[in-house]
N, C-alpha and C positions, 0 to 999 in steps of 0.2 A: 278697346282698352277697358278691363275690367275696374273699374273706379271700387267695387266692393272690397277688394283685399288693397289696392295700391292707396286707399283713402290714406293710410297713418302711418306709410314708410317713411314720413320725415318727423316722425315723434322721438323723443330721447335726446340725449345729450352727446355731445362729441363730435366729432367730422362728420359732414354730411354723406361719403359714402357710407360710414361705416351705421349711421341709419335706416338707411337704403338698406343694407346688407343683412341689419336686424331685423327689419320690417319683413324683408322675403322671408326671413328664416321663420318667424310667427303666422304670417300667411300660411307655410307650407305645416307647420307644427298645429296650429287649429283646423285644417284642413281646407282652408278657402284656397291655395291651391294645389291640387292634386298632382300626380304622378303626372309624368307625360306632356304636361301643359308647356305651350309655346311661350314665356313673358316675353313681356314687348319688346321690340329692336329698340335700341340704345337714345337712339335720338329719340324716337315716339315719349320714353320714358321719361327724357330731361325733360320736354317740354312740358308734359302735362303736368311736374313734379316742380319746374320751373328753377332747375339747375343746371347744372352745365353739363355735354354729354362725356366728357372726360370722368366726370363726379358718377356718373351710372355705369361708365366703364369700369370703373375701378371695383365698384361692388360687385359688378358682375365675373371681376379676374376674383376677389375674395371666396369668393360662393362656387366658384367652378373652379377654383384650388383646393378647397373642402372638401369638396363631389357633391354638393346641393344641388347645382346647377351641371348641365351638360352641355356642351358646346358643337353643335354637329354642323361642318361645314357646307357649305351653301344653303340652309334649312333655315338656324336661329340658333338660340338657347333655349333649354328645357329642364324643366324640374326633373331630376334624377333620380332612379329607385333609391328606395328609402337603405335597401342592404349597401349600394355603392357609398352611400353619406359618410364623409369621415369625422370621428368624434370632432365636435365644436369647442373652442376656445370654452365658449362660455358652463359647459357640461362640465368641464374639468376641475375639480377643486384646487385651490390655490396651493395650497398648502402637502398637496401629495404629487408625486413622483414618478407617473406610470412606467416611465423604465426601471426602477430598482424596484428591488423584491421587497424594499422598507414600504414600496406603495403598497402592497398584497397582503404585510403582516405585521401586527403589531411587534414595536422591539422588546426583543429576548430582557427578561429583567436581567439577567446573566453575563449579556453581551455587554460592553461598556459602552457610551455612547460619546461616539467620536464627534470633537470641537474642535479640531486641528486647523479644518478648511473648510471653507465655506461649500453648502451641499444646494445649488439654487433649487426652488421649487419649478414643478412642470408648468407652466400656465397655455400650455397650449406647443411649446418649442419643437418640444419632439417627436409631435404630429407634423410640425411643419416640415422638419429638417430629415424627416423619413422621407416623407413624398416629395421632395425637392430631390433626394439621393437617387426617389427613383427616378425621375427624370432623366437625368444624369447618365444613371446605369441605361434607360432606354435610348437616348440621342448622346452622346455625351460632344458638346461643340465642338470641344479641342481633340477629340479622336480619341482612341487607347493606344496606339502605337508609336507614338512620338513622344519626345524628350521636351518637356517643359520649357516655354521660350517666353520670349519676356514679350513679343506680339501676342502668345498665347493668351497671357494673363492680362490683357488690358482691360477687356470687360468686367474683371474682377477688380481690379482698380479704381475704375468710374465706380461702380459699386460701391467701394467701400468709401468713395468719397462723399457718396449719400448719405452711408451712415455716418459720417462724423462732422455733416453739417451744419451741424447742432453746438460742434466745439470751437468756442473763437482761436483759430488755429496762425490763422491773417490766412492770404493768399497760399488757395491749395491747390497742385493741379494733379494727375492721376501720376504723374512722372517721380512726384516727391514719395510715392510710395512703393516698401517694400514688404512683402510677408515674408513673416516667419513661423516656426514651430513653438506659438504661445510667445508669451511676454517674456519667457527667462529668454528662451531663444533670442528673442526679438535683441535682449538687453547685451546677450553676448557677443552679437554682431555687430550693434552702436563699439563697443569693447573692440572687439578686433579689427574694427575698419580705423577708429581713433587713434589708441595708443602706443605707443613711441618708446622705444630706448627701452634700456636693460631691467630699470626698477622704475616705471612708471607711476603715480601716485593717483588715486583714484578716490575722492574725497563723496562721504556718505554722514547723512544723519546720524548723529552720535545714537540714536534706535529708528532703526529703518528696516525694509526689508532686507533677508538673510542672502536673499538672488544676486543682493549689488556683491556682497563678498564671495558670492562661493566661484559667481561672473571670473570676478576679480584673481583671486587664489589660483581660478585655473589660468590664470594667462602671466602669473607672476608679480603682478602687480600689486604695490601697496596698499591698504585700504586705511584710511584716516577718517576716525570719525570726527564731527564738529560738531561743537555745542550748538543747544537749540534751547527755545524759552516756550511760550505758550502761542507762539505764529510761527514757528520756524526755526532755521537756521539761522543763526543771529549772522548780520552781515560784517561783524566787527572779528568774528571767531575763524570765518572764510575766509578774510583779506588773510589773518595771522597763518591760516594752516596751508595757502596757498604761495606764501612767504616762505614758510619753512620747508616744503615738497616739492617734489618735482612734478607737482599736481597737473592735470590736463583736463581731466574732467567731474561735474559736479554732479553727484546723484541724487535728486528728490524727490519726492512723492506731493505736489503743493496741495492738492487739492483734497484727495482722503491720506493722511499719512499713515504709513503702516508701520507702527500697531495700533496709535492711540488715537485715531478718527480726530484730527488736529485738521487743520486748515490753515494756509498761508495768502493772507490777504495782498490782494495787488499793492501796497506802497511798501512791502517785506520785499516781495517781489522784486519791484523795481530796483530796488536798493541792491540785491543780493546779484543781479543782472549788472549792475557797474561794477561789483567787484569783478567777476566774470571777463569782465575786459577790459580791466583793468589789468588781469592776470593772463587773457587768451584763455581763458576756462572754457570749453564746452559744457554744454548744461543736458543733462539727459533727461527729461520731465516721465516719470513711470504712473501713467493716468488708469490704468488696469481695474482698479477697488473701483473706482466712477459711476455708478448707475443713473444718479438722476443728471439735475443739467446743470456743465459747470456755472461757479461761481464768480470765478474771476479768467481774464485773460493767462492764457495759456504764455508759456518762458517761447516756445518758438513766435508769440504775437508781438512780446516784449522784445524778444533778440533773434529775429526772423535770421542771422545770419550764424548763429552757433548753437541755440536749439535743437533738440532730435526727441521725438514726443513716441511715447510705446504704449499701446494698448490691445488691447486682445478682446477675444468674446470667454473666457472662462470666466467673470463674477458678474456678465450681462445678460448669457443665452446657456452655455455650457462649454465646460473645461475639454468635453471626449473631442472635439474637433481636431484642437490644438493649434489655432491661426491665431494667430499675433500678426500685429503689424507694425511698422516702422513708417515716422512720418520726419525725411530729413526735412535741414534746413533748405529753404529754400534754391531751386538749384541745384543739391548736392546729394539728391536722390542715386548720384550713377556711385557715390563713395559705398553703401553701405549694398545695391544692387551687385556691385563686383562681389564685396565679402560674401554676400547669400548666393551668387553662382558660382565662387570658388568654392565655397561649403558644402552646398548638397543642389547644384542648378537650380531649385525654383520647388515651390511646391507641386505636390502629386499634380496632375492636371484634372483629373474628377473633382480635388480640392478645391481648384480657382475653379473652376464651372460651378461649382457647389455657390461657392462666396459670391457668386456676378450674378446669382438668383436670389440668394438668400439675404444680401446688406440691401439691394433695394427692392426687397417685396413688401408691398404696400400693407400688409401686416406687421411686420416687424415693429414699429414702435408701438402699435397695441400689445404686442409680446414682452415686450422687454417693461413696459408698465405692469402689466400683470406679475412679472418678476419682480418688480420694483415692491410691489404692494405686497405679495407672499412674504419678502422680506421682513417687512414692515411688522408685520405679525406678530411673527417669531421675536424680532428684538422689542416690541412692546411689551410681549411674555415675558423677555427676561427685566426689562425693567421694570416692572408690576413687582417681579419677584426682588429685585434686589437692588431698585432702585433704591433705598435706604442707605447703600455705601457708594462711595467715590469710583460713580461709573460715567464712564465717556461713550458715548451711543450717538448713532443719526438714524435712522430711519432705512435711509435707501443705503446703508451699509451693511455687508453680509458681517460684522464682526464689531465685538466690545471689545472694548480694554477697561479695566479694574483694576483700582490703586489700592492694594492689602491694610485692610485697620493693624492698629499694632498687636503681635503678639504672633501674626504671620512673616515668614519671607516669601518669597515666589517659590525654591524650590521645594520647600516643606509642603506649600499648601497645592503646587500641582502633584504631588506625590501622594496628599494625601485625598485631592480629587480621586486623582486614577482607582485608590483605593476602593473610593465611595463609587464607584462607575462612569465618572464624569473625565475623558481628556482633554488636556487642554494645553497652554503654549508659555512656559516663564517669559519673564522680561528679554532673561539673559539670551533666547535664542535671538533677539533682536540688535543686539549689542557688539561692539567687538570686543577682544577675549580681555584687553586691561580697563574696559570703559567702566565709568558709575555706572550701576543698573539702578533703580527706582524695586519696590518692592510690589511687582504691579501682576499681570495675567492678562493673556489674550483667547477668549473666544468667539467663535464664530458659529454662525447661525447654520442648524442642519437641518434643511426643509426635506431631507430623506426621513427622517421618521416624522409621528405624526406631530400635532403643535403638545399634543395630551403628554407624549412620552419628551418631548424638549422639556417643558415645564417640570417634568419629574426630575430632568439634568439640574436647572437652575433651582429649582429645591434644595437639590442635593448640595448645591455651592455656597446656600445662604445658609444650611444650616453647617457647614464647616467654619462660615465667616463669622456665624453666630456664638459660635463654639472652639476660641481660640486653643492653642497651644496653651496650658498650665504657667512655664515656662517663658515667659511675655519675655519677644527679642533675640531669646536663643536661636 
């Protein structure tokens, strides 16, 4: 046991693998240890290191997912040619992109720069979700030739119940869960396993996301917005709107509301859960925006029996996958199972082998912090620049909302964004078509171009805000 390089693998902060993990990596990067070299077997290493040998396993599955380390059967682990090495998490800058071409090139001053959706940054994701595809492509579990089965998919199930064990969900088991194709998906199947009768009523945030309506509209269904105040839906406004519909189910966002990064504290919560059954309302919680860690118990913890919680990896890892997932209420995983196999059977099957690798690789939440903090950046930048007006921001949210000083509306002043190069999202697309709208703007963070060319966007918006219309009110 070379004590000369293994002396400071437990220096630094964070999990103890993921020091371990560091440690080799600067061994191998100063040269104390070279090409070729045998590191210790796994037990040798906890002990001298005086941690557990699961904790050195683990580094060791990070480091030879990399290609740092090579894994050679009956022999050991060995340091890896330096050409096999795949770029490191930490090499990678936050804030750029390496699959789009905005990583490679400064943005066109010509080109307008799109705010519509959030653009996450690379922090390592799509080094991972490459070489996991390869995998896949070289073994892939569930075969190529077979039709998607729902034995198939269980390992992607357990999977994804790692990832979301961070969210107080109450009692989860791999049964309550269903994938879909992304969150809208996810949301249309809650939609069509529920709803009932000729003109169904489908009750939404008086500004909410546009997925509950468009969900809705195609299935016939009514959409009813309900007032909301500064925590929510007020629970006085649901009793009345589920009074007067043939309401079935309640749509909210508690946690990030979308558009205005709003929060719904647990005793709203609770309140708006007794109307709920008071009425038989299903409650659909759409947790998607989410990056850091909730704040409060989730609607299936409060009403473990009419609950149905949607989330996806598009504003945590990336949108190009397209896996949403469905977490029924307890139990009632086979309701929302039927609709996704009368739909389309099941996803691809590369898909769920993809997801049984990828939710519980001991990377992942190093990943999705790095996302979180890219984030972070970018909407610092734009409050630097414009925090001076009535802006609602969080940190781990891909997206602001902006309440217009007077002399703007929302459709003047995104019209005359686009103008200036900057697009972005009115109130009114969050609205239903006779609702009040607020005179407000939604953008969101593009970590595809650089933080230099973002900043020139939010320039761009301060000096519109600076610079009203003549005409104040028109």
């Amino acid at each position: 046991m070379d004590t000369i390089w293994s002396a400071d693998l437990m220096e630094g902060d964070g999990p103890k693998y993921a020091m371990v993990a560091s440690g080799i990596r600067r061994a191998i990067s100063d040269g104390r240890l070279k090409e070729g070299v045998k590191v210790p077997p796994v037990r040798e290493l906890a002990w001298t290191l005086g941690i557990t040998p699961g904790t050195v396993a683990r580094a060791y599955t990070v480091l030879t997912d990399e290609g740092v380390l090579q894994a050679r059967v009956g022999r050991g682990t060995f340091v890896a040619p330096p050409q096999s090495h795949a770029p490191l998490f930490h090499d990678v800058p936050i804030e750029v992109d390496v699959v789009s071409h905005n990583a490679h090139n400064a943005q066109d001053p010509t080109d307008p720069i799109n705010l519509f959706s959030p653009h996450l940054p690379n922090a390592g994701q799509a080094h991972l979700i490459r070489q996991l595809l390869g995998e896949v492509a070289q073994e892939p579990p569930s075969g190529m030739m077979h039709y998607p089965t729902r034995s198939g998919s269980r390992a992607a199930r357990e999977a994804a119940c790692v990832w979301l064990e961070g969210v107080p969900l109450g009692k989860l088991r791999q049964d309550d869960i269903v994938f879909a194709h992304g969150g809208q998906n996810a949301i249309m199947l809650v939609f069509q396993a529920l709803l009932r009768g000729r003109r169904p009523a489908v009750l939404v945030e008086e500004l909410a996301y546009p997925g509950f309506r468009r969900a809705a509209e195609l299935l016939r269904a009514d959409v009813i917005p309900v007032a909301m105040d500064a925590h929510g839906v007020i629970p006085e406004a649901l009793d009345a709107a589920a009074r007067a519909h043939d309401a079935q189910i309640f749509c909210t966002s508690p946690e990030v509301h979308n558009p205005t990064c709003g929060f719904t504290p647990t005793d709203r919560r609770a309140a708006l859960v007794q109307v709920a059954r008071k009425h038989d309302l299903s409650i659909l919680e759409d947790d998607c925006y989410r990056i850091g860690q909730a704040q409060a118990e989730s609607y299936r913890m409060l009403a473990p029996e009419r609950a149905w919680y949607v989330s996806s990896i598009s504003k945590s890892l990336t949108p190009a996958l397209r896996v949403g997932m469905i977490v029924a209420p307890e139990g009632q995983g086979h309701i929302t199972r039927r609709t996704a196999e009368y739909s389309f059977f099941g996803l691809a099957t590369p898909l769920t082998d993809l997801c049984a690798k990828l939710f519980a690789h001991p990377r992942l939440p190093e990943l999705v912090q790095g996302v979180q903090d890219g984030i972070g950046r970018y909407v610092r930048a734009s409050v630097n620049i414009l925090g001076g007006y009535d802006l609602s921001w969080r940190e781990d949210v891909p997206f602001l909302w902006l309440r217009l000083p007077d002399g703007w509306r929302a459709s003047g002043f995104v019209q005359a964004a686009e103008a200036a190069g900057v697009r972005i999202r009115a109130a009114e697309e969050y609205a239903c078509r006779d609702a009040r709208v607020p005179h407000a703007v939604r953008f969101a963070v593009n970590a595809g171009i650089s933080l230099k060319d973002y900043e020139v966007a939010m320039l761009r918006l301060r000096e519109l805000l600076d610079n009203p219309p003549e005409r104040i009110g028109v």
